[in-house]
N, C-alpha and C positions, 0 to 999 in steps of 0.2 A: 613176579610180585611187584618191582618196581614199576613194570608196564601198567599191572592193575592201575596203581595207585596213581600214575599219571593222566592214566586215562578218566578216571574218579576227579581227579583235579581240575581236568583239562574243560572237561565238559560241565560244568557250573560256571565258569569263567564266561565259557562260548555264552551262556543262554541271559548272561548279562549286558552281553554287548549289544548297541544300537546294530538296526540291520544299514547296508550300503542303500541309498538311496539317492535319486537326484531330484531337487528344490526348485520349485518356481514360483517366484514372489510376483504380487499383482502390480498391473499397471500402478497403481498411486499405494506404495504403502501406510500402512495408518497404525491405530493402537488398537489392541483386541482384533485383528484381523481374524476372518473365520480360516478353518484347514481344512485343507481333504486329504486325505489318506489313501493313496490306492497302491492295490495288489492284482499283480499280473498273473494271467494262466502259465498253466503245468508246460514249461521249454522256453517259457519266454522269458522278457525281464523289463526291467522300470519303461525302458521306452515303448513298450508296445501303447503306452496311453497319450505318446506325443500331440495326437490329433485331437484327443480330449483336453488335452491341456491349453493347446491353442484357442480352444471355443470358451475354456475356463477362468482363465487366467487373469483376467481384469477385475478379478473380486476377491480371489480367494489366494492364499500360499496353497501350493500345494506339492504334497509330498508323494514322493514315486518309491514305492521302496522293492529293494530284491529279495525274493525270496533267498533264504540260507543256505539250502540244498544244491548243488550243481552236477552235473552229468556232461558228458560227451561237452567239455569244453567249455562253450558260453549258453548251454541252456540250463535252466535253473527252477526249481519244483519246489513245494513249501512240505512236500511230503512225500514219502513213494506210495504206489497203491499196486493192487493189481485183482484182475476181477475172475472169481474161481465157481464156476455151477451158479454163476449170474449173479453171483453176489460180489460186492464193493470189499475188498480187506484194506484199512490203510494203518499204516507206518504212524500207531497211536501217538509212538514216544516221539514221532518226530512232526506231530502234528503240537503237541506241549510244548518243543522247545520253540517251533514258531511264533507259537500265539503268546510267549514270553518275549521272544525279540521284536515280536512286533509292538507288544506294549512298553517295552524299554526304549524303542524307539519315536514311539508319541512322548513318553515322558520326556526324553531327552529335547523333542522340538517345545515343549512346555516348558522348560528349562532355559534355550538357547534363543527364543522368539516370544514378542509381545503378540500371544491369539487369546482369540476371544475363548474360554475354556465352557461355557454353553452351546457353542456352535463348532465342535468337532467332528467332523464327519470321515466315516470308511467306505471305504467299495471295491470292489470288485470283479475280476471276471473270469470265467470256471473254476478253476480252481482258486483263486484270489478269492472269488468270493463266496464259494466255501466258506475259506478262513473268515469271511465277512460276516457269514451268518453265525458262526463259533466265537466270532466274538460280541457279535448282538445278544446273544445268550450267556453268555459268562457277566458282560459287563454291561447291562443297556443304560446304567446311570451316566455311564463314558458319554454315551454321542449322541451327538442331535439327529443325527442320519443314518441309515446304512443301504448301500446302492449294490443291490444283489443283479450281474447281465450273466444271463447263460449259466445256472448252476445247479444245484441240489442240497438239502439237508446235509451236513454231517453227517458219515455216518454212525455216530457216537456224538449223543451230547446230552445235557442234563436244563432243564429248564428250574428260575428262580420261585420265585411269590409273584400270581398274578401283577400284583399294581405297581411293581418296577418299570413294566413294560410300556404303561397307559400313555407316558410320551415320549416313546419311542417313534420316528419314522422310517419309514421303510419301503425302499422303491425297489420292486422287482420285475428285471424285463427279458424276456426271452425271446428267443424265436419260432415260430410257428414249424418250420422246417428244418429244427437242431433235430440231427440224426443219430446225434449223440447223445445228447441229453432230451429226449421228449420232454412234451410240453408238463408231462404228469407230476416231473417232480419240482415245476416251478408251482404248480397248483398245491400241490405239498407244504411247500412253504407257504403259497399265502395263507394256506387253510389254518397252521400251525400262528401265525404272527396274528392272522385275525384273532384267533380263539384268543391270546395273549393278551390283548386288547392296543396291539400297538396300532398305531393309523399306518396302515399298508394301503398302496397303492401300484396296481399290476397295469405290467403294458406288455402287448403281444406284437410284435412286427414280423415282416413278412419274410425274412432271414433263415440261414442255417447261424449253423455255433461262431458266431462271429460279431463284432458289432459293425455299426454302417454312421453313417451323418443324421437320422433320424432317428437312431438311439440315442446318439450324443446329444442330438436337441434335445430330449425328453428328459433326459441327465440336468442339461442346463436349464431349463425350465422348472422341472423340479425342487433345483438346487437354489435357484434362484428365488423363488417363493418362501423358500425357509427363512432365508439369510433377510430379506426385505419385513420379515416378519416381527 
């Protein structure tokens, strides 16, 4: 019984805590700076976006965060899943306490940094940005952005009131030759963000499940048109 009750205790504590992340501040900082938010795929962790943040980094802070999950040492998952007669099951409860620490953890750089709170932005990638689309749909008053590379719908998730979404953006990019995630469930999501009425914008390169230097341009290009806006 005591274990119960520990365990009851323990785990409301965990889902309040900021997640581990590492920070990188732009070339010249200023006031109301913009943020980008990113979440790494299912074994990896914050630095899998080093190469994005290098092409980044001279406009924006940006925050790398880990997922909470860890396995076999130093890789690290926002959720467990596993796929049974072709279908997706995932690890509901442990995709909730993510999408809690992941908002504990913008609150907290809201808190701890002078950014611009209109120009928030998340993303993602496979599994990262999952979570990116679960939180486009929970919260889209949250961010200016969401930057879907290599992913699919939730498999669970609930949509708001039409006109939350109307300015929402939303960049989603795939690859033509993910062999893992087909192109069908990136058209999924556009099809679902269009109907939303959020301004979605798809790009297909010539890629498997991975990203390259010509994603990244499309990232910064993208991201860059916001922010000048």
């Amino acid at each position: 019984m005591k274990r119960l009750w520990l365990i009851l205790f323990v785990v409301p504590l965990f889902s309040q805590e900021p997640l581990k992340y590492s920070i990188h501040f732009p070339e010249i900082t200023q006031s109301n700076m913009p943020v980008l938010f990113l979440m790494h795929g299912y074994g990896n962790n914050e630095k899998q976006f080093n190469r994005l943040v290098e092409e980044l980094n001279n406009k924006y802070l940006i925050v790398s965060m880990r997922a909470p999950f860890n396995f076999m040492v130093i890789k690290n998952r926002w959720y467990e899943y596993s796929i049974s007669d072709g279908d997706t099951l995932s690890n509901q409860a442990q995709i909730d306490m993510s999408t809690k620490r992941i908002i504990k953890t913008i609150e907290h750089i809201e808190e701890e940094y002078n950014i611009d709170e209109k120009k928030i932005f998340i993303g993602g990638f496979s599994q990262g940005a999952i979570m990116s689309y679960k939180l486009a749909l929970l919260y889209p008053n949250k961010f200016g952005g969401i930057i879907i590379h290599s992913a699919r719908l939730p498999v669970e998730y609930s949509v708001k009131e039409l006109n939350l979404y109307k300015n929402l953006n939303i960049l989603i990019i795939h690859g033509s030759e993910d062999s893992g995630l087909s192109t069908k469930w990136a058209y999924q999501g556009k099809a679902l963000f269009e109907k939303l009425g959020a301004n979605t914008d798809y790009y297909e390169a010539k890629i498997g499940h991975k990203m390259n230097k010509e994603t990244y341009g499309k990232i910064k290009q993208w991201l860059f048109t916001l922010v000048d806006e």
